[in-house]
DRENRO-981795 format. One record per atom (N, C-alpha, C): x, y, z. Coordinates in steps of 0.001 Angstrom, whole numbers, plus 500000, padded with zeros to 6 digits. Example, Ala and Ser with C-alpha at 12.3 -4.5 7.8 and 13.67 -1.06 7.14 Angstrom:
2
513190494310507800512300495500507800513200496700507800512850497750507080513670498940507140512900500030507870
***
This chain:
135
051428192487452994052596191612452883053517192189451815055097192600452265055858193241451105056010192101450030055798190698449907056836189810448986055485189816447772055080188950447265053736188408446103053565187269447199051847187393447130051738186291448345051569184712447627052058184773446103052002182853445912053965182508446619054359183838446171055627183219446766055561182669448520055054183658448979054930183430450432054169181947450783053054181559450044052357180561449927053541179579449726054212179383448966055130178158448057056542178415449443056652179193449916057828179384451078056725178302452018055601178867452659054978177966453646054133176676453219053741176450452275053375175269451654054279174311452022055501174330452083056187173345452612056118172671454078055709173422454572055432173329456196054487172117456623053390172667455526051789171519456162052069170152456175051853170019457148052054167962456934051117168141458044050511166711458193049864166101459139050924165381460360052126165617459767053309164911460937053876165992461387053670166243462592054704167554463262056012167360462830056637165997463029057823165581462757058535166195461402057645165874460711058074166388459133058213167654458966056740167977459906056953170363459945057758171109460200058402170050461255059526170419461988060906170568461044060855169243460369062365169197459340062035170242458233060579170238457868060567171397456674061176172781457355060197173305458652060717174735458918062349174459459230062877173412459772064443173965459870065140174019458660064853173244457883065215173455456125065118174609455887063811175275456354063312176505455783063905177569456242064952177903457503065330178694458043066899178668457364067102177196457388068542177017456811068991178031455410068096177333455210067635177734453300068124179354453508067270180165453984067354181568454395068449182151454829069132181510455835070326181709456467071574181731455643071579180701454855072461180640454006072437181387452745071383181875452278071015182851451314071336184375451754071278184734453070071089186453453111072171186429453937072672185559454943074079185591455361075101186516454646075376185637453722076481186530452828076296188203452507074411188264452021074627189444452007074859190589452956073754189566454004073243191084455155074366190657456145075246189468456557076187189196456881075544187956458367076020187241458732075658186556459868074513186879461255075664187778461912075212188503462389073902189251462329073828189800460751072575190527460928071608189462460691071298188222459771070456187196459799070335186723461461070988186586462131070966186050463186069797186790463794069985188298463909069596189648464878068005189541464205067784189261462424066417189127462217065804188195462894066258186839463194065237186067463634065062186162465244066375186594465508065943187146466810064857187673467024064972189060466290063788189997466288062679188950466063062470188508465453061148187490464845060528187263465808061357186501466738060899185521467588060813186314468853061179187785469155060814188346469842059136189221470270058900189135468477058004190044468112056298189132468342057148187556468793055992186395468500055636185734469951056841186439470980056919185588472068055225185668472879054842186285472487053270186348473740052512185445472717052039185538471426051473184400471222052184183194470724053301183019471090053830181313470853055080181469471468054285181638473315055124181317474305056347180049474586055683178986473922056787178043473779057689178506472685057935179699472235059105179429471401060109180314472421061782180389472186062568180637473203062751181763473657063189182094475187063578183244475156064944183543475178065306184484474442066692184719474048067198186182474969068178185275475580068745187189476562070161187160476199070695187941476673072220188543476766072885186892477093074050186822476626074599185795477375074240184403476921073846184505475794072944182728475686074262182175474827074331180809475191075184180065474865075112179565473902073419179438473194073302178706471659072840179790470931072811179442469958072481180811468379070567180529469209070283181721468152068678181615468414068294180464467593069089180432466424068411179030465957067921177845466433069519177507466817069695176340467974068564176174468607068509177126469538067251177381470576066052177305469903065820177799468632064320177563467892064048176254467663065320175151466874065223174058466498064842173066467817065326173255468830064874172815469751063159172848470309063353173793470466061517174490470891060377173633469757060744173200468740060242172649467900059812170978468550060616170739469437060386169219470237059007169482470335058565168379470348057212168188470883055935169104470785055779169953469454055165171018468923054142170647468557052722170458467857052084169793467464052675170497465544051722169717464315052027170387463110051244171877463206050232171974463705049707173353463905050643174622464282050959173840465421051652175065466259052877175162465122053599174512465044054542174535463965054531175065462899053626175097461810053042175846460750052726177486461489051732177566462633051310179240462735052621180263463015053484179050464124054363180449464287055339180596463340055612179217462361056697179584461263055847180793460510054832180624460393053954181986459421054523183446459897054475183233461377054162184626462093056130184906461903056484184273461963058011184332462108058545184930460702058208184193459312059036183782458362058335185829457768056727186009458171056503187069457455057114188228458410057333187939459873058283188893460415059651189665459804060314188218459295061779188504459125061978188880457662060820187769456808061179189450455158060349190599455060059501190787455930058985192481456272060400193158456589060527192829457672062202193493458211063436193428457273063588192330456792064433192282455744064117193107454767062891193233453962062717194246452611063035195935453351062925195838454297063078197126454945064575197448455057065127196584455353066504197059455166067329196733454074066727195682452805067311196103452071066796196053450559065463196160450569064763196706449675063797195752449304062322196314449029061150194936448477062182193939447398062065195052446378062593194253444995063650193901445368065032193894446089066023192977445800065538191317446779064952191986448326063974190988448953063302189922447966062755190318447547061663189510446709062316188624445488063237189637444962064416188507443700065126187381444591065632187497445887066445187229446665065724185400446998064209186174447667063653185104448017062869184323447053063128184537445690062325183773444394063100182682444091064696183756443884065725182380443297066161181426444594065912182042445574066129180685446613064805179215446436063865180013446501062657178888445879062291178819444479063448178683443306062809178292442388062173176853442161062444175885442422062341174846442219060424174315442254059828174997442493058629175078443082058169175750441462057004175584440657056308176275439215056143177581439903055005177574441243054282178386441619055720179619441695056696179600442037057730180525442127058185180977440836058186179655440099058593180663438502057839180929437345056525180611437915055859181888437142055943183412437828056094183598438654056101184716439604057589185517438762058161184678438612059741185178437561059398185878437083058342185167435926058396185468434188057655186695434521
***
C-alpha cells in the first residue's frame, strides 16, 4: 500500500456501520471529500478518469457496481452513488476498500507518494489517528 496504512484505516473506518444506509452516506462523503481535494490539482477530468479506472479495475468482483462506456449521460459518480441502492454494509465497505486503494495507488503514481500522502492527511485531519501520522 503506497499511503501509511493508519491513514488508510481512518479514510475507511468511516465506512463500517451496521446500516448500509449510513455506509452509503459515509462512502459518498468519502468520494466527495476526494473529489474536491485533487480536482483542483489533477483537474476534474483527471479525478473523474481515476475513479473510472477504479471501478473498472473492480468490475468482475463487484459486478453490481456500474458499467461505464463511451457516451454515458451521468459522471461515473452519479452512476456509483446510485449502484450503492440497495447494497448491503458489507458490500459497501469491500468495494469502497478495493476502489479508494485503487485510486491513491494511481494517484501517488502520477503525482507522487509524498505529495499523495500530505494531500490525503490534510484532507482527514480531523480524525487523532491522522495527526499523529503528521507529527
Amino acid at each position: 500500500m503506497p499511503i501509511p496504512t493508519e491513514l488508510f484505516a481512518t479514510m475507511m473506518g468511516r465506512l463500517a456501520s451496521d446500516s448500509a444506509a449510513e455506509s452509503a452516506a459515509e462512502a459518498i462523503r468519502l468520494w466527495q471529500t476526494l473529489f474536491r481535494k485533487f480536482s483542483p490539482l489533477i483537474g476534474p477530468l483527471s479525478a473523474e478518469l481515476l475513479f473510472v479506472r477504479s471501478i473498472a479495475a473492480h468490475e468482475a468482483a463487484f459486478p453490481w457496481l456500474p458499467r461505464l462506456g463511451p457516451g454515458a449521460t451521468r459522471t461515473a459518480y452519479a452512476e456509483f452513488e446510485r449502484s450503492l441502492n440497495d447494497r448491503t454494509s458489507e458490500d459497501i465497505v469491500a468495494a469502497n476498500h478495493a476502489l479508494l486503494l485503487t485510486y491513491i495507488t494511481v494517484l501517488a503514481d502520477l503525482i507522487g507518494l509524498r505529495l499523495a500522502t500530505k494531500f490525503l492527511s490534510t484532507t482527514f485531519t480531523e480524525d487523532e489517528t491522522t495527526k499523529n501520522i503528521e507529527e
